[in-house]
C-alpha positions as CSV (number, residue, x, y, z in Angstrom):
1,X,-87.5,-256.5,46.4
2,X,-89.6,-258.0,48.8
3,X,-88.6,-255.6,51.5
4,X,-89.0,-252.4,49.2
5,X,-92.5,-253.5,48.6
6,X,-93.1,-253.4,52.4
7,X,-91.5,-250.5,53.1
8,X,-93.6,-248.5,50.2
9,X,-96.3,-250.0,52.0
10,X,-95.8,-249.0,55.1
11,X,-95.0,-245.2,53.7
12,X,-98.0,-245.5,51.7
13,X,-99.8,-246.1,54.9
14,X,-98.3,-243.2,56.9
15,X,-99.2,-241.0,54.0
16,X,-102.9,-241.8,54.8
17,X,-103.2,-241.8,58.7
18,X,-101.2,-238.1,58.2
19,X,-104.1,-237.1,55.7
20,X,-106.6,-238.6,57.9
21,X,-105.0,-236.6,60.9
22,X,-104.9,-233.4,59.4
23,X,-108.3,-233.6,58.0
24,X,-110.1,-235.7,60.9
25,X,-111.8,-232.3,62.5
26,X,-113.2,-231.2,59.5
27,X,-115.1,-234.0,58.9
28,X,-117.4,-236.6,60.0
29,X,-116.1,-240.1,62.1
30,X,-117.3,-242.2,59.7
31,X,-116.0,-240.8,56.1
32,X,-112.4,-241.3,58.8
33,X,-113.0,-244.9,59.9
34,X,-113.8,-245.9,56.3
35,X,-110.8,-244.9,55.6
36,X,-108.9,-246.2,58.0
37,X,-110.1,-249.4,56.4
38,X,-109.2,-248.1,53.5
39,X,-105.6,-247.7,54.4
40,X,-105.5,-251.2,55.8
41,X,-106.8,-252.7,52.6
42,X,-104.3,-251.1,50.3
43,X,-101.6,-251.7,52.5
44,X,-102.2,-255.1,53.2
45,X,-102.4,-255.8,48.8
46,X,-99.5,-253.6,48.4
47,X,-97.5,-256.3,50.5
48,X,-98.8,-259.4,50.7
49,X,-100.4,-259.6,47.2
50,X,-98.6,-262.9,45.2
51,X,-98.0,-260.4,42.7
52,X,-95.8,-257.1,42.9
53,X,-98.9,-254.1,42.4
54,X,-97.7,-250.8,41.2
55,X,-99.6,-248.2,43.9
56,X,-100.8,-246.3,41.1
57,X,-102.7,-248.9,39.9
58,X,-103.7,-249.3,43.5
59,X,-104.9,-245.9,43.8
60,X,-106.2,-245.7,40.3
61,X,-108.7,-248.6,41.0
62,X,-109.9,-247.0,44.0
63,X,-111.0,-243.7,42.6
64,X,-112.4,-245.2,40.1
65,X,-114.4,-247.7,42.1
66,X,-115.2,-244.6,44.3
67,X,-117.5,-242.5,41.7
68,X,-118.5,-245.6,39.9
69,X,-121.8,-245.9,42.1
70,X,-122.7,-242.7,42.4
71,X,-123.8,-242.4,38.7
72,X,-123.2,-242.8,34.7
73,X,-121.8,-239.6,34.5
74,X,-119.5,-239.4,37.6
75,X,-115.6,-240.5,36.2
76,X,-112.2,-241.0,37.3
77,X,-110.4,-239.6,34.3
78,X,-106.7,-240.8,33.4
79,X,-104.7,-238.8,31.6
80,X,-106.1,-240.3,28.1
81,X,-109.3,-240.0,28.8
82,X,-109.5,-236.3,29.7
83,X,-107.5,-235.9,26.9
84,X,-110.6,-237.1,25.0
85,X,-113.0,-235.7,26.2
86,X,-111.1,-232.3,26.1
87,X,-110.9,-233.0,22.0
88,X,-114.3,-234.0,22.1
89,X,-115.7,-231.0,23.2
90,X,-113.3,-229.0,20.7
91,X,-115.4,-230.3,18.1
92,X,-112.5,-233.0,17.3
93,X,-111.6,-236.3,18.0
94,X,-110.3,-239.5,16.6
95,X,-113.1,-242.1,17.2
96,X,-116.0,-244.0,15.5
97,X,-118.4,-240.4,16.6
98,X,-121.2,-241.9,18.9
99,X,-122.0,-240.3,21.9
100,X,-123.1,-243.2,24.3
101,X,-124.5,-243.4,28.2
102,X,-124.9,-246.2,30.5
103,X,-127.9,-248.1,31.2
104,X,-128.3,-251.3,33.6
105,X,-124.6,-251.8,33.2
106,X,-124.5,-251.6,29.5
107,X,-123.3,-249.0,27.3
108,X,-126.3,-247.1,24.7
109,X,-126.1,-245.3,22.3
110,X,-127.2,-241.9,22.7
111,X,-126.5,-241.0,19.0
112,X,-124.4,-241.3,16.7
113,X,-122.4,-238.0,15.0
114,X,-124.1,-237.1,11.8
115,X,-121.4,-237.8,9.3
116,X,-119.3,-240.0,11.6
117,X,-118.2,-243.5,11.1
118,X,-120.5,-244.7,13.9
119,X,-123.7,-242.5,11.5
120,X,-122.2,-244.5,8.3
121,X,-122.4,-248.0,9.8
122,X,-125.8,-247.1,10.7
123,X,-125.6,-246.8,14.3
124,X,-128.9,-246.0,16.1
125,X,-130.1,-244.6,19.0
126,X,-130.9,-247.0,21.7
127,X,-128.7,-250.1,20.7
128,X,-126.9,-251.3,23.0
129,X,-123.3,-252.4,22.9
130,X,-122.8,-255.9,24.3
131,X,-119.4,-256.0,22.9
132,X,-116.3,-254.0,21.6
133,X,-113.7,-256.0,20.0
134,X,-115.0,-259.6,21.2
135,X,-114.9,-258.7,24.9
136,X,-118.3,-257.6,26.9
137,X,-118.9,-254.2,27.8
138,X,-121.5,-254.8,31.2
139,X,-120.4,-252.6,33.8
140,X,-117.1,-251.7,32.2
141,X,-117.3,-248.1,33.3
142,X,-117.8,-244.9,30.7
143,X,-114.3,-244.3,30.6
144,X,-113.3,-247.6,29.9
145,X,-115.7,-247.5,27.2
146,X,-114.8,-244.3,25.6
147,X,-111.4,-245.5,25.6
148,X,-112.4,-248.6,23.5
149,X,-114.4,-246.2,21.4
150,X,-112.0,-244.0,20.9
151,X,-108.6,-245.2,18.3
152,X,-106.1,-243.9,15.9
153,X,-107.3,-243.4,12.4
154,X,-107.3,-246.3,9.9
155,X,-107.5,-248.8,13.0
156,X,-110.9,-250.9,13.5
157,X,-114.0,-251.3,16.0
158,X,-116.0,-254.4,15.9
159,X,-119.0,-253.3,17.7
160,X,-121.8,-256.7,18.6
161,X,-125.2,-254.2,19.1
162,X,-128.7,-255.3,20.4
163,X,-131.3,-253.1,18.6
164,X,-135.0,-252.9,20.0
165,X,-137.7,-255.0,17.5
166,X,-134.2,-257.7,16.6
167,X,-134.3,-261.4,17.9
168,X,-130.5,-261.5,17.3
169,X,-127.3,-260.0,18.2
170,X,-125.6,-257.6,15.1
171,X,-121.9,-257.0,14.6
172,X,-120.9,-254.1,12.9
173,X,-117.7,-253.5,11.9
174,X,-116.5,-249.4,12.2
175,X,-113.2,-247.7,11.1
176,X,-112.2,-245.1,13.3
177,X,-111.2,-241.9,11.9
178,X,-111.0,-238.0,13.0
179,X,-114.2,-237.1,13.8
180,X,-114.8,-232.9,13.2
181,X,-118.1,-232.0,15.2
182,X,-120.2,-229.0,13.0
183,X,-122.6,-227.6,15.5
184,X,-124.5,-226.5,12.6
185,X,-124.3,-228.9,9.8
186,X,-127.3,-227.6,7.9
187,X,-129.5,-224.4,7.5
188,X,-131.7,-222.9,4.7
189,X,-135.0,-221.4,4.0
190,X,-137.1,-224.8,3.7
191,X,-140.4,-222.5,3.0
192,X,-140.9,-218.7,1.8
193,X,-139.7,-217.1,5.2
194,X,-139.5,-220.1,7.6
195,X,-135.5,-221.2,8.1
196,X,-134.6,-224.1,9.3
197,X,-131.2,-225.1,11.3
198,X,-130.3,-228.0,12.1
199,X,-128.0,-228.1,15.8
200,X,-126.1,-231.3,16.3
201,X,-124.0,-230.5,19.5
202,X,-122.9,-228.0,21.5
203,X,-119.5,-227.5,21.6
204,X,-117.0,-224.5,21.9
205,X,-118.0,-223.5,18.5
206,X,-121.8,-224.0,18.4
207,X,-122.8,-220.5,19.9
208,X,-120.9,-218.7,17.1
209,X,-122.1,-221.2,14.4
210,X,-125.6,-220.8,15.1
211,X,-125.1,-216.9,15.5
212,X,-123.7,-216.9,12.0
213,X,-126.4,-219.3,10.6
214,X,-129.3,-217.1,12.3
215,X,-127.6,-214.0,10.2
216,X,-127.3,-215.9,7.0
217,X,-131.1,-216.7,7.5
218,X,-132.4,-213.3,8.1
219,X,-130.8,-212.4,5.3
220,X,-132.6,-214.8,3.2
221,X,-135.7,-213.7,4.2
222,X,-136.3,-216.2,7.4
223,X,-139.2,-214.4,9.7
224,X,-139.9,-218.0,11.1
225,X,-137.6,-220.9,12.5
226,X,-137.7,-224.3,12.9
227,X,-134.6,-225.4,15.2
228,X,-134.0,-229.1,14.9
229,X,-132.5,-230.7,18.2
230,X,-133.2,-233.8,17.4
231,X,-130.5,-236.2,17.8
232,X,-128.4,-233.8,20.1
233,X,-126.5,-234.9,22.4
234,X,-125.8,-231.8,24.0
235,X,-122.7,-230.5,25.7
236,X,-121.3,-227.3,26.9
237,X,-124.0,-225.7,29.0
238,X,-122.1,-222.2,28.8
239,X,-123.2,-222.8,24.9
240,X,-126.5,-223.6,25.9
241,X,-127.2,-220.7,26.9
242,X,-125.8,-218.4,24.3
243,X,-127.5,-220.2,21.7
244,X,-131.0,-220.2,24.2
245,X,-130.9,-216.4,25.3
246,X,-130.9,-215.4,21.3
247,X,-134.8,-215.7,21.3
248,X,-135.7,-214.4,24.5
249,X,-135.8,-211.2,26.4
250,X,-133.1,-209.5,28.1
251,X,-133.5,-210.5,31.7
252,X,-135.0,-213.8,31.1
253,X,-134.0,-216.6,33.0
254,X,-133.0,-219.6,30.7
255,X,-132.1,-222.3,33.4
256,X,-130.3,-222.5,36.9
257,X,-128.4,-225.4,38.8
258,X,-128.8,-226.7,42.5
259,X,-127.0,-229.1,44.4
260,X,-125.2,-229.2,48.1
261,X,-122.5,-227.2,47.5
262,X,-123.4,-223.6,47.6
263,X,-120.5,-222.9,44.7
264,X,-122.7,-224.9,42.0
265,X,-126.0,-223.2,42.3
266,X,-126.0,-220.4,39.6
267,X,-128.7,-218.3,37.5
268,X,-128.3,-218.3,33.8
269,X,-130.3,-215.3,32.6
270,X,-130.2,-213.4,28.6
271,X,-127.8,-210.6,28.9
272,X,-129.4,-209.0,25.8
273,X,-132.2,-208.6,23.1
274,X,-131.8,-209.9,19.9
275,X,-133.1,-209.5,16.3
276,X,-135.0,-212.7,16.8
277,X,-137.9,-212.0,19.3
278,X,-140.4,-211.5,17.3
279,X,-140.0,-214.9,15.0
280,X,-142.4,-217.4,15.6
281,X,-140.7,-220.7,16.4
282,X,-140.6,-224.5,16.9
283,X,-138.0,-226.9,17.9
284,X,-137.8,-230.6,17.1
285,X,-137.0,-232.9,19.8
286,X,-136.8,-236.8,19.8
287,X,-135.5,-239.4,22.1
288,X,-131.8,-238.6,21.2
289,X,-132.2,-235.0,22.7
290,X,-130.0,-234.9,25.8
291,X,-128.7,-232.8,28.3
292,X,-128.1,-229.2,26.4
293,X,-130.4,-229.7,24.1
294,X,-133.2,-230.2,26.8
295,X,-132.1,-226.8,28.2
296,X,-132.3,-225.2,24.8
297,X,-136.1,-226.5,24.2
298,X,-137.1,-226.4,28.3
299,X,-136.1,-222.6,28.2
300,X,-138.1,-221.7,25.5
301,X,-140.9,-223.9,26.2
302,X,-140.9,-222.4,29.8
303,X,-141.0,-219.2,28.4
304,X,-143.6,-219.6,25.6
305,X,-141.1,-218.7,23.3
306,X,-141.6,-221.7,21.3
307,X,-143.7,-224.7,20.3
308,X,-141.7,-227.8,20.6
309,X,-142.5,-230.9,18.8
310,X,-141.5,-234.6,18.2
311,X,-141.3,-236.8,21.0
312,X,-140.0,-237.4,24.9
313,X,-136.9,-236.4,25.0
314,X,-133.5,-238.4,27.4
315,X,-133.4,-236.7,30.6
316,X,-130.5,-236.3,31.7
317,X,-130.8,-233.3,33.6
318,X,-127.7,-233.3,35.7
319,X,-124.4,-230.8,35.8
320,X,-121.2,-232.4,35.6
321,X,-117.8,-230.2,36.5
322,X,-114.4,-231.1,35.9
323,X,-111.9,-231.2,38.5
324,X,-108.1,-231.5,37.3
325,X,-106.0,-233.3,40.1
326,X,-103.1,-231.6,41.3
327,X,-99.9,-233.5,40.7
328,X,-101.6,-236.1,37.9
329,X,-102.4,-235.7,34.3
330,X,-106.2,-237.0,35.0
331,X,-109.1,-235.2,36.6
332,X,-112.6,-236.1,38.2
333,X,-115.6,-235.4,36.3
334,X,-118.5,-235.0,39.1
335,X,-122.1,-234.9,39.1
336,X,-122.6,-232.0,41.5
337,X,-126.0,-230.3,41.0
338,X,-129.4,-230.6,38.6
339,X,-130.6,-227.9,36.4
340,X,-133.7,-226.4,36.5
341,X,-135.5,-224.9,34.0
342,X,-137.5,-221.9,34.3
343,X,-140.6,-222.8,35.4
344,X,-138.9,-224.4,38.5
345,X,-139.3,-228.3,36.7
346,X,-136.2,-230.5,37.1
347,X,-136.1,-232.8,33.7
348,X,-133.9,-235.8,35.1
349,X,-135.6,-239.0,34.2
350,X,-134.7,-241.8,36.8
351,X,-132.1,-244.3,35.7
352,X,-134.6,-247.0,35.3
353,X,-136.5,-244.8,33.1
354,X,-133.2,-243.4,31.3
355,X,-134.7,-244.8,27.9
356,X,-137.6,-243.5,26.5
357,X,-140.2,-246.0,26.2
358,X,-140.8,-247.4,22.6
359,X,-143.5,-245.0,21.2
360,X,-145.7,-247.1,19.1
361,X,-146.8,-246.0,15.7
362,X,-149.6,-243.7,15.6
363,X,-150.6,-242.0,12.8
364,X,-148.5,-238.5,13.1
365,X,-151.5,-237.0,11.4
366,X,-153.8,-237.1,14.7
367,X,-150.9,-235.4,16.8
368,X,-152.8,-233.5,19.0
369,X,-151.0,-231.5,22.3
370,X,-149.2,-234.5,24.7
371,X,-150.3,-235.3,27.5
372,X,-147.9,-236.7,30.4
373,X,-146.7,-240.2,29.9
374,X,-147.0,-240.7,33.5
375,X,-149.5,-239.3,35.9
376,X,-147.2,-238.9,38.8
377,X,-144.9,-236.8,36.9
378,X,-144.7,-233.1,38.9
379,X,-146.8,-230.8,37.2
380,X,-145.8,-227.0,36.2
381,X,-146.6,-223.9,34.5
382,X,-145.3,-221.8,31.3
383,X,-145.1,-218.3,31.9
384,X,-148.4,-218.4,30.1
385,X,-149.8,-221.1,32.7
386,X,-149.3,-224.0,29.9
387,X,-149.1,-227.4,31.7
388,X,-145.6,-228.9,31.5
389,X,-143.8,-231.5,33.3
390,X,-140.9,-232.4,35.4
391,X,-138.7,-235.6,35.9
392,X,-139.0,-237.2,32.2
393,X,-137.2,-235.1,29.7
394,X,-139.2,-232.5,27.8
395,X,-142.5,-233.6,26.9
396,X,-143.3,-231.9,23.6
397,X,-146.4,-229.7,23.1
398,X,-146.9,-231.1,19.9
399,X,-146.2,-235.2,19.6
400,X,-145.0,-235.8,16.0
401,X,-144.2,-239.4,15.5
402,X,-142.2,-240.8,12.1
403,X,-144.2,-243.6,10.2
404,X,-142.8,-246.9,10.2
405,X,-141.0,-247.5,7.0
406,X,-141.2,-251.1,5.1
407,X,-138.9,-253.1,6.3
408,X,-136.6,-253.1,2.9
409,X,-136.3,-249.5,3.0
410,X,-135.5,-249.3,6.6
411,X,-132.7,-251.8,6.1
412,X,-130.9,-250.4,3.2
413,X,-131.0,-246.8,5.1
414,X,-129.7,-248.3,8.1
415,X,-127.2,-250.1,6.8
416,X,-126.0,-246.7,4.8
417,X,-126.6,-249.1,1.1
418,X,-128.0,-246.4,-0.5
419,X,-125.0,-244.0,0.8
420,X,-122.0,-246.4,-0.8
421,X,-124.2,-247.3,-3.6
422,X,-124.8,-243.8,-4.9
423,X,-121.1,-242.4,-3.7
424,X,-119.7,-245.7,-6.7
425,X,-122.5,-244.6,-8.9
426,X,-121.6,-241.1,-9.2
427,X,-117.5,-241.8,-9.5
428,X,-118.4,-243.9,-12.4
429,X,-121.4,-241.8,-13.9
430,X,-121.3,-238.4,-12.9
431,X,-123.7,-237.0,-11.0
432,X,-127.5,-237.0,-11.5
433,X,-130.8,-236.3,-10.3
434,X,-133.7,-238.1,-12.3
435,X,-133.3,-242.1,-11.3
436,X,-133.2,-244.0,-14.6
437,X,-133.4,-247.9,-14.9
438,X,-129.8,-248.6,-15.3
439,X,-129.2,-247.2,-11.8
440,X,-132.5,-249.0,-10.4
441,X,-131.7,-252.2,-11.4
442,X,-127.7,-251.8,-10.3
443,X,-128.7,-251.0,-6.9
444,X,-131.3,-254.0,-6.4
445,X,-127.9,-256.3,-7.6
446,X,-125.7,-253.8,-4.9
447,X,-128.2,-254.5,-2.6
448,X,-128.9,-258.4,-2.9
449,X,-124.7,-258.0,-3.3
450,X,-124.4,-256.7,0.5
451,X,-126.6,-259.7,1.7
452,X,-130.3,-257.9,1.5
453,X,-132.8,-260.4,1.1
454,X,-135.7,-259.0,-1.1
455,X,-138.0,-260.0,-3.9
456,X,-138.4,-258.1,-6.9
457,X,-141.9,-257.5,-6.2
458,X,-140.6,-256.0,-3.0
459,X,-138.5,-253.5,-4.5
460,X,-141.2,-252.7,-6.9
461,X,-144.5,-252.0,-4.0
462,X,-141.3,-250.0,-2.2
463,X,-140.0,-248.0,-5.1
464,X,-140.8,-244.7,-4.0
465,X,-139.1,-244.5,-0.5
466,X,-136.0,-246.4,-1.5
467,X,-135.9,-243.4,-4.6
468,X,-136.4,-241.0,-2.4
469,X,-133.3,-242.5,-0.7
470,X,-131.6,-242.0,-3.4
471,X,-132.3,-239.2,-4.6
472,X,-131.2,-237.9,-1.0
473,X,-128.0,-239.3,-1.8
474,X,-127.4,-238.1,-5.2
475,X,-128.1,-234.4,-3.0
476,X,-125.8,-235.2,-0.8
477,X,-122.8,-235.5,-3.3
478,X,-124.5,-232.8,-5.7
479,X,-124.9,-230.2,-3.2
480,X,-123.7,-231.1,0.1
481,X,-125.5,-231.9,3.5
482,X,-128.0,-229.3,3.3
483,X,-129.0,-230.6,-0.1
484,X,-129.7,-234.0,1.2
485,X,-131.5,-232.5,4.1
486,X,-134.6,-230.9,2.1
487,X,-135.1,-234.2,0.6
488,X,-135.4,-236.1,3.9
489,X,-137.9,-233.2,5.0
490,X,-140.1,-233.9,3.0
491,X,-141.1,-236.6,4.3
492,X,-140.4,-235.7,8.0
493,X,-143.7,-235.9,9.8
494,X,-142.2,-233.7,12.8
495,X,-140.8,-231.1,10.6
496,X,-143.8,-231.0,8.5
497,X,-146.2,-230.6,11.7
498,X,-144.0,-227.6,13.0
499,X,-144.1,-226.0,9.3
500,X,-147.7,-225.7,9.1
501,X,-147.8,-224.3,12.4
502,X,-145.3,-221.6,11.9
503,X,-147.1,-221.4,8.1
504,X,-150.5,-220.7,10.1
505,X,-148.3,-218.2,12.6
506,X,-147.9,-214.1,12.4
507,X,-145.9,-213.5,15.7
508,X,-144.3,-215.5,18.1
509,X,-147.3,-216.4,20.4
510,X,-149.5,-217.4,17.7
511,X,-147.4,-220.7,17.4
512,X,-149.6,-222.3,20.3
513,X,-153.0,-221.2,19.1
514,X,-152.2,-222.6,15.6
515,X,-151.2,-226.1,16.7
516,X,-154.8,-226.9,17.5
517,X,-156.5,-227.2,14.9
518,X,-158.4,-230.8,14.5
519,X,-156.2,-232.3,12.0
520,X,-153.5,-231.1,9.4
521,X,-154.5,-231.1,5.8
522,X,-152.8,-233.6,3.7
523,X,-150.0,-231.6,2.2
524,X,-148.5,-231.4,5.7
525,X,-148.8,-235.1,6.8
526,X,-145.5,-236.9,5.9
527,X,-143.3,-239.7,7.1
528,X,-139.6,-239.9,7.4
């Protein structure tokens, strides 16, 4: 045995110095000598380890130690995990459905999948996992992570979370299940003529959906939009794109990518008009708007095709291609270039900065136009000669910040109480809309029940939010997602800002001059 060991060794080692023969004038010394030292090391753990090593393992480790400093998004793939992420950008997977990212070693949540396990458990953007299963997640890698995340249906994910504003440590107890990703969950006329849609991802389907939903909304009536990337963790750029170039001009240029290999660097441009153009139009962004989305909303910001509102968004604005490996079942996912959007502006936000700071809680009604959050941010220019910035996310035109809730209601949303309470209500009622006092007072005892500490006077000074939740609920099982959606906007201070702009709007420049005004009137203040 021992003897095999050494002589796989040995071949493993002539393997190398061949490659590093072959390959030695196309390359510099020192990528050469490294490897050398490569070579040694694995040859000298392949024999004398105290324990036999399988060299896959061997070589395993080393790619994956080899992209793991580069960045979060750089990844050695075994066959598993490209599996997953393959499903995952199908629009299907088997998981608990939160996208998450890396930061200082620990895995975030980006956001979770509306609908999704992770969404139901109450999963918000910005906690941060300190453990899966009992065991701590700092600097186990994204793919280790995802493969933690990721189960068979019916098994269980105990996930212990650190959430901003919380002295302790929460575990949260998730059953995995097949996730299906909509890219459109929701869209309707909210207003007479303005449609909102709501885009939660871009996958291989989202282009088509949203082409579909834009249809379905023209034929309604819709001569406005309000496109809601809130939340979005983005995706398929190729998507991007479709879904971006449906409001602009033929010609336009929507984004490009640049990095050091000359095959990376490409111009995305609209191939063709659409019935859209002339539709004034605002997109909602927030902190959980990533990647794609920023594409989607950095185009037609760029462009003046749009008034975008909410707040910072992530910034990540890097390109990541996949590389299958010949002769294995895995492949290398690589960071090789940054996009740009049209105005010239790159959107990455450092890693230290890769969370958005906390935003405080003014008033949404005295949004005026944003001003940089930093002042050494790189300044550029709209098409219009608007001021925009680089190296942050998308800084929206518009800031449009959700009111605190109490505390009571913010708990029994984020702990999806009102969600279970209503779905046992309704089996064993039927549905409903007014809220009477039987169902009042049975979910105060549901709620106290589930370990929420509250007074009844505190239930009574918060009675309106927490019907509001459920009457959102009751929507929800009434008449589906889109049902429950016009009751949360109603309260939605960013979607509430954008619809008295597009309300105050006749074409689709008029957005910009119609978000100035001093103050909104009452009717369009609101709070999520």
């Amino acid at each position: 045995m021992i003897r095999r060991r050494i002589l796989l060794g040995a071949l493993l080692a002539v393997l190398f110095a061949v490659g590093w023969w072959v390959g030695r004038p196309r390359a510099s010394g020192d990528l050469y000598t490294n490897l050398d030292l490569f070579v040694e090391v694995l040859h000298a753990v392949q024999t004398s380890y105290v324990d036999p090593v399988q060299p896959q393992s061997l070589v395993t480790g080393g790619m994956r130690g080899m992209v793991k400093g580069l960045d979060p998004w750089s990844q050695y793939l075994d066959e598993r995990e490209y599996a997953n992420l393959q499903s995952t950008l199908a629009g299907s997977f088997d998981g608990i459905g939160a996208v998450v990212d890396e930061h200082e070693g620990y895995p975030v949540v980006i956001a979770p999948i509306e609908g999704s396990p992770a969404w139901e458990a109450g999963l918000r953007p910005g906690d941060v996992i300190l453990r899966i299963d009992g065991h701590g997640t700092f600097g186990l890698g994204m793919p280790e992570v995802s493969a933690r995340l990721h189960g068979a249906p019916g098994t269980r994910a105990v996930l212990t979370l650190a959430r901003e504003g919380e002295t302790e440590e929460r575990d949260v107890t998730i059953e995995r299940r097949r996730v299906e990703t909509k890219g459109v969950p929701v869209a309707f006329i909210a207003a007479p003529g303005v449609g909102y849609l709501r885009l939660a991802n871009f996958s291989e389907r989202s282009g088509a959906e949203v082409h579909a939903a834009l249809d379905s909304l023209r034929g309604a009536g819709a001569r406005s939009l309000v496109l809601d990337l809130r939340g979005n963790p983005g995706g398929l750029v190729d998507q991007a794109v479709e879904i971006a170039q449906r409001f602009v001009p033929e010609g336009s240029l929507l984004v490009s990518t640049k990095g050091r290999s000359p095959g990376v660097e490409h111009r995305f441009v609209a191939t063709k008009n659409q019935p859209e153009l002339s539709w004034p139009m605002a997109v909602l962004i927030d902190g959980g708007s990533a990647s794609a989305s920023e594409i989607v909303a950095g185009a037609l910001q760029d462009l003046d095709r749009a008034i975008v509102v909410g707040s910072a968004s992530f910034g990540k604005g890097s390109v990541q291609n996949i590389y299958p490996l010949r002769g294995r079942a895995g492949a290398l996912k690589l960071t090789t270039a940054l996009y740009y959007t049209p105005s010239g502006r790159s959107i990455h936000r450092a890693r230290k900065d890769a969370l958005p700071a906390d935003e405080g809680d003014d008033d949404p009604s005295d949004s005026t136009v944003s001003t940089p959050a930093t002042p050494a941010r790189p300044e550029f220019h709209t098409r219009a000669g608007r001021v925009v910035f680089g190296g942050g996310g998308i800084t929206p035109d518009v800031e449009a910040l959700p009111d605190s809730l109490p505390p009571l209601v913010r708990t029994l949303d984020e702990r999806r109480i009102a969600y279970r309470f209503v779905g046992r209500w309704v089996a064993a009622h039927g549905p409903g809309t007014a809220i009477e006092s039987a169902e009042w007072l049975a979910f105060e005892r549901d709620a106290r029940e589930q370990g929420v500490s509250a007074t009844d006077a505190e239930f009574t000074r918060d009675r309106e939010p927490l019907e509001r939740l459920l009457r959102r609920e009751h929507a929800r099982r009434s008449g589906g997602a889109g049902a429950a959606a016009r009751i949360a906007l109603e309260r939605d201070a960013a979607f509430q800002r954008a619809l008295g702009i597009l309300k105050r709007a006749h074409g689709a420049r008029d957005v910009f001059a119609a978000a100035t005004p001093a103050r909104e009137t009452p009717s369009t203040r609101g709070a999520r």
